[in-house]
N, C-alpha and C positions, 0 to 999 in steps of 0.2 A: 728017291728016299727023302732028299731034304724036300720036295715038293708037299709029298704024304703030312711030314714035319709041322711043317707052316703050314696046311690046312687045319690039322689037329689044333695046332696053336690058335686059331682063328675063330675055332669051334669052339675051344675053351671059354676063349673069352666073351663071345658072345655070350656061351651059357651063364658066364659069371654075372654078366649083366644085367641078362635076362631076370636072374635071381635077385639081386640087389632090387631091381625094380618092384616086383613081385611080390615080396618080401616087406615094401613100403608102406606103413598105415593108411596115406591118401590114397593107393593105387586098391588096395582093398576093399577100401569104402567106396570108393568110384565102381569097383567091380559089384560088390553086392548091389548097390544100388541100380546098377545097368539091368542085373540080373534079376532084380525083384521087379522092376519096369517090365520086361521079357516075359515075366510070369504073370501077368498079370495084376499087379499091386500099383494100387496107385502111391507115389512117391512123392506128392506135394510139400510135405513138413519137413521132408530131405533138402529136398528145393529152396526151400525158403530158408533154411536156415543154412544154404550155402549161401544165398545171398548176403543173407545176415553177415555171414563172416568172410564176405570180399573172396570168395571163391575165384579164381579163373574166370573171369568171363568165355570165354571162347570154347572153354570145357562144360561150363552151364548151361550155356546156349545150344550145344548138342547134347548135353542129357534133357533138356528143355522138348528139343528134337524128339528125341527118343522116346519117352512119356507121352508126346502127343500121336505118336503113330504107334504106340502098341496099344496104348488106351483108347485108339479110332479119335482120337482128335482132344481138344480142353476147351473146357464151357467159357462162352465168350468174357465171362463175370472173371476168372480166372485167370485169361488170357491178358485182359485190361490191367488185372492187379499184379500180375507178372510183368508187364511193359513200364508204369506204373516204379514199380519198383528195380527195375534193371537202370532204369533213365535215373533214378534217384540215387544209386547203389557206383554203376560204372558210366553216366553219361550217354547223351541223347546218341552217340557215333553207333551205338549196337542196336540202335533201331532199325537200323538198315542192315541189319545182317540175316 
């Protein structure tokens, strides 16, 4: 019983977290944007204006990711001004990422 207990307990709380997370303005906008990428939409002005405002590198760089493989790749012109501006925004170290 007290096993059953502390699982329930454990499950709760996950869920609760789960929620809080969810529930987050950043974590929403990150999901539309993931999801409008997915469908098709190109998401560049999203992009940039995460730059703009000191987004997450490491969160950028895989939605960066992401836009380039649902939209079959980003035009070299693009690719430059995004490099371009990462180097300028978080430093040359996420060139090599």
């Amino acid at each position: 019983f007290t096993r059953n207990v502390k699982s329930l307990t454990n499950h709760i709380h996950l869920a609760e977290l789960v929620k809080k997370t969810t529930e987050e303005s950043t974590f929403r906008e990150r999901w539309q944007t993931e999801r409008s990428m997915l469908e098709g939409d190109l998401c560049f002005d999203t992009l940039d204006e995460m730059i703009a405002y000191n987004y997450p590198p490491l969160r950028l760089l895989r939605l960066l990711c992401l836009q380039s493989l649902a939209s079959g790749g980003i035009k070299s012109s693009k690719y430059d001004a995004y490099r371009r501006d990462i180097v300028q925004t978080y430093g040359f170290e996420y060139l090599f990422f």
